[in-house]
C-alpha positions as CSV (number, residue, x, y, z in Angstrom):
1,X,101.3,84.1,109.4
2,X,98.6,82.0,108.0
3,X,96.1,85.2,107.6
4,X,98.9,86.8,106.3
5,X,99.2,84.9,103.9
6,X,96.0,85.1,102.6
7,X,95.5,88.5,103.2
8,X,98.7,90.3,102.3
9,X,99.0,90.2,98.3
10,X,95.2,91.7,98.2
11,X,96.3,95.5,98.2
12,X,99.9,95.7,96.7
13,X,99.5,92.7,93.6
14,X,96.1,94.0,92.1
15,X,98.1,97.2,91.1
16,X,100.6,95.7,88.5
17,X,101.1,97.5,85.3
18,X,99.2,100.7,87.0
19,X,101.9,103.3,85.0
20,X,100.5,101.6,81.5
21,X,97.8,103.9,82.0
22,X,99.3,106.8,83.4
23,X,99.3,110.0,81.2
24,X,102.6,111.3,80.1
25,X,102.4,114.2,82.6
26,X,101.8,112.5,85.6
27,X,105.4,112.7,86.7
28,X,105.7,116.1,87.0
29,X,104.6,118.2,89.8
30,X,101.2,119.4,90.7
31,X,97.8,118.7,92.3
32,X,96.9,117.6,88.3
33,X,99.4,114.9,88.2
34,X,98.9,113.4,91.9
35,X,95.5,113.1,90.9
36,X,95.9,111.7,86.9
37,X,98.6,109.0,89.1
38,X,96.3,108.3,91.8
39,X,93.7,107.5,89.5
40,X,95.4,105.6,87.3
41,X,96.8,103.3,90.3
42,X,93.5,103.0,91.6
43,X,91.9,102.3,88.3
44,X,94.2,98.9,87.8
45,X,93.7,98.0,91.3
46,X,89.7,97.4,90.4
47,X,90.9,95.7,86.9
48,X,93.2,93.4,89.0
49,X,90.7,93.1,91.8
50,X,88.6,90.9,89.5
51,X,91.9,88.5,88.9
52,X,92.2,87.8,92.9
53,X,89.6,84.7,93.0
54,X,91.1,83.3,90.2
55,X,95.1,84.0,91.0
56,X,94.3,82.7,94.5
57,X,92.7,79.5,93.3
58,X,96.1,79.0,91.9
59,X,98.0,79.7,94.6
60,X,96.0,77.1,96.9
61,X,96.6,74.4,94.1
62,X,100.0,75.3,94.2
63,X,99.9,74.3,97.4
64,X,97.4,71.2,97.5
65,X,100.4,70.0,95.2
66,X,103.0,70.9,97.4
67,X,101.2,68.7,100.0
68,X,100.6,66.2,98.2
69,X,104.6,65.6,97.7
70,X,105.2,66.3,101.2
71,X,103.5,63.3,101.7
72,X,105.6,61.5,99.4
73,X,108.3,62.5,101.1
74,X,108.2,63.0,104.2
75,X,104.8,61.9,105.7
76,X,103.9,62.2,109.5
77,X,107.5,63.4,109.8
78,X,106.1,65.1,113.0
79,X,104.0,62.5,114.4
80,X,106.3,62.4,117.2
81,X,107.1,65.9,118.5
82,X,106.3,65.6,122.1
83,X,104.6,68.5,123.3
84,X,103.1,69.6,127.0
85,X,99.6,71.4,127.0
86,X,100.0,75.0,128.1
87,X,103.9,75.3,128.1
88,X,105.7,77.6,126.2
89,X,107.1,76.4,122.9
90,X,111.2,76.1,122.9
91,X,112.7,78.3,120.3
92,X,113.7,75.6,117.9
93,X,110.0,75.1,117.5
94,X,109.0,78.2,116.9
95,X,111.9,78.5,114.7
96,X,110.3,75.4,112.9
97,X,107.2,76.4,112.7
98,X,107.8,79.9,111.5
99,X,109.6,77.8,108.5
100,X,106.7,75.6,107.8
101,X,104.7,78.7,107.8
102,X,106.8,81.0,105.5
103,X,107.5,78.0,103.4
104,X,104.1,77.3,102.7
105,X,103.6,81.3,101.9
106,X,106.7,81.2,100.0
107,X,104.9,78.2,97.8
108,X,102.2,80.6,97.4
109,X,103.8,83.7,96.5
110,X,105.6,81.9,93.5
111,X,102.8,82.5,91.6
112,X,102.8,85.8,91.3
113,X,106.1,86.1,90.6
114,X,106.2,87.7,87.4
115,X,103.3,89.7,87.9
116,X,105.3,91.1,91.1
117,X,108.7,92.1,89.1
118,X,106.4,93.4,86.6
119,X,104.7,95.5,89.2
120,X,108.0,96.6,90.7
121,X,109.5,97.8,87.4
122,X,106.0,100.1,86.3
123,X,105.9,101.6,90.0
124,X,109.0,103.1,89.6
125,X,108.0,105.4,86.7
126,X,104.8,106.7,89.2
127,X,105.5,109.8,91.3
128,X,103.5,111.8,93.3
129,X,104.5,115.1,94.6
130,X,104.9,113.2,98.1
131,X,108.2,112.0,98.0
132,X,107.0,109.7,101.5
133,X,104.2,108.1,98.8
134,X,106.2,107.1,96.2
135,X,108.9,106.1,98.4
136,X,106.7,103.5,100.1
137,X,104.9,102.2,97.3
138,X,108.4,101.3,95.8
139,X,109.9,100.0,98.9
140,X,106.6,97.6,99.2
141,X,106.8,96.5,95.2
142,X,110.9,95.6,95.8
143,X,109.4,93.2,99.1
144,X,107.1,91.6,97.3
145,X,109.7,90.6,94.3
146,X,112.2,89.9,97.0
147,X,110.3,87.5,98.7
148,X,109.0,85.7,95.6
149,X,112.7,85.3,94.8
150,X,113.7,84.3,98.1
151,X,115.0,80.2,97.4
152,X,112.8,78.1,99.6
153,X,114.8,75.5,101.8
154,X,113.8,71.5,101.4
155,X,111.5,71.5,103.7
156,X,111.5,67.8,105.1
157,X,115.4,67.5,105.1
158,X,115.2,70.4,107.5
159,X,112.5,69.2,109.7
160,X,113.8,65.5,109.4
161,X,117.3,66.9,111.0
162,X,115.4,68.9,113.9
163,X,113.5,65.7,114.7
164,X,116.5,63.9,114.4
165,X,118.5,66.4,117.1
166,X,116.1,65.6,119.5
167,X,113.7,68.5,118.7
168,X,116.6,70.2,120.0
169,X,118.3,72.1,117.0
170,X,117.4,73.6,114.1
171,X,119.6,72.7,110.7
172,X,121.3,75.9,109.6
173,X,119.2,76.0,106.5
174,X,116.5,77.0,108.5
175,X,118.1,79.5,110.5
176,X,119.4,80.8,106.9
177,X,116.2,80.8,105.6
178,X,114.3,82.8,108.8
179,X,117.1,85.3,108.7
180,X,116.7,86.0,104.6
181,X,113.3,87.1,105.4
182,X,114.1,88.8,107.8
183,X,116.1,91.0,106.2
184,X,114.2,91.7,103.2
185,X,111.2,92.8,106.0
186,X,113.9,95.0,107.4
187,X,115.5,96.4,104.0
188,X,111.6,97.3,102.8
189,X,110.9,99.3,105.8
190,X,114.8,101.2,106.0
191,X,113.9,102.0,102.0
192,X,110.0,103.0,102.6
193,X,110.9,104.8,105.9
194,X,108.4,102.8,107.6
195,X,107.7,100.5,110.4
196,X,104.9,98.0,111.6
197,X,103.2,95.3,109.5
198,X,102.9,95.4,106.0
199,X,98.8,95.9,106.6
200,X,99.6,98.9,108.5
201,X,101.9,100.1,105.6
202,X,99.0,99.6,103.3
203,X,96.5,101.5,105.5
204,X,99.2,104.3,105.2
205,X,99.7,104.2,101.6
206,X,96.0,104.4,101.5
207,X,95.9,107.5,103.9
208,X,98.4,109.3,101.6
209,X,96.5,108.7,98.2
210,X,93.0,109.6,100.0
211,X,94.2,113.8,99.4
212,X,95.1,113.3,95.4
213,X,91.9,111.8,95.3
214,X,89.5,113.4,92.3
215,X,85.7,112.1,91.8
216,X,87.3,109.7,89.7
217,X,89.1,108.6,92.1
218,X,87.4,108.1,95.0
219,X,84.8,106.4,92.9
220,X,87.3,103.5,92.2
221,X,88.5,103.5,95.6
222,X,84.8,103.0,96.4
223,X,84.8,100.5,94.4
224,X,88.1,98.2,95.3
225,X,86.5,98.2,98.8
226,X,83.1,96.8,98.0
227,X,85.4,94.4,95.7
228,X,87.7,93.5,98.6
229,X,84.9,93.5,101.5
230,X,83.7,90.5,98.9
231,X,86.4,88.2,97.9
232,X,88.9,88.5,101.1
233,X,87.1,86.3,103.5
234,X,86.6,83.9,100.8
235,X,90.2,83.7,99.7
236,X,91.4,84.4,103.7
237,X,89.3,81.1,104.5
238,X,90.6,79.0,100.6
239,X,94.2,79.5,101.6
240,X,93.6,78.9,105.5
241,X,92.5,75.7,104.4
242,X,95.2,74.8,101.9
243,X,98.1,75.7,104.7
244,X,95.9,73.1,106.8
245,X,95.3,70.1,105.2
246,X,99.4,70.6,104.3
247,X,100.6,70.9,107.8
248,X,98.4,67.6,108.6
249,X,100.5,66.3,106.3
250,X,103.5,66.6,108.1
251,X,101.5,65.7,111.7
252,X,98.7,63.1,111.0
């Protein structure tokens, strides 16, 4: 969850606003049109690509600050969770610690959140001729909005009542919580048609643009990679480290 976190907005939130450039007959049919759409798409990801150090140094303030009043509130709240080395966790604490996790993320996403419904709203005025295409890139736009919108539970009241159950149950806020994102993971995939992990989705949108691909084109695909290959593990290891220093917050 924690790479995921860092990793997962680099494809799908570079591309907002990609129809603003789109020429007027890029909806119709035609190998003309995939390729005027494809370009365009790709052309915004590169413009956006050159936002992602300074969107993510947001996002990892965002959550320094987040940390920070965890610590007002609820410092060291789980100082005391016994644990036993090499046994499997119980269920309420993976349960819990998927929620700390998807909190955090959540945290995170909220900044982006306009940029994602903007992004949602363009995408649906890009078609390509492959109905599989366009259906995915719109089924992964709507995730991304429905995740930023998702209402994030109060945190410490939820792991204050686990703690005080006994580290035996979960509050039903969390359980609440886990199932909402669960379902907006399963309502993306029934509406893109896909399965597996968003990163595989991505690969696979990728794939399908790869044949509407002109020189233009593949010239700014060339170029997102060589921009990616730069700025991931930097932003992978700036959000890592954020998610870190706020889970010691709850521990140390």
């Amino acid at each position: 969850m924690c790479h995921a976190l860092a990793m997962r907005r680099t494809y799908v939130v570079m591309m907002v606003a990609a129809a603003l450039v789109v020429p007027p007959f890029a909806a119709a049919e035609g190998g003309s049109a995939n390729s005027n759409t494809t370009s365009a798409y790709l052309r915004f990801a590169v413009m956006r690509s050159m936002e992602q150090p300074h969107l993510f140094r947001r996002a990892v303030q965002v959550v320094d600050r987040y940390a920070v009043r965890l610590g007002q509130e609820c410092p060291r709240v789980l100082a005391a969770e016994p644990g036993t080395l090499g046994a499997p966790a119980s269920s309420t604490k993976r349960e819990i610690s998927e929620e700390v996790a998807d909190v955090i993320a959540g945290v995170a996403e909220h900044v982006e959140f306009r940029a994602d419904i903007q992004f949602a709203h363009l995408v649906e005025s890009l078609h390509w001729s492959s109905s599989v295409l366009s259906r995915l890139t719109r089924a992964l736009a709507a995730q991304e909005v429905s995740l930023a919108r998702l209402h994030l539970p109060n945190l410490c009241d939820d792991l204050r009542a686990w703690v005080a159950s006994g580290y035996q149950t979960v509050p039903t806020s969390t359980t609440r919580f886990l199932h909402e994102r669960s379902e907006i993971a399963r309502a993306a995939a029934l509406a893109g048609g896909f399965g597996g992990d968003e990163f595989e989705v991505q690969q696979h949108i990728s794939d399908l643009l790869r044949p509407y691909e002109d020189d233009t084109a593949q010239s700014l695909a060339r170029a997102l990679k060589r921009r990616e290959r730069g700025v991931d593990r930097t932003l992978a290891i700036s959000v890592l480290s954020a998610i870190a220093r706020t889970v010691n917050v709850l521990k140390a």
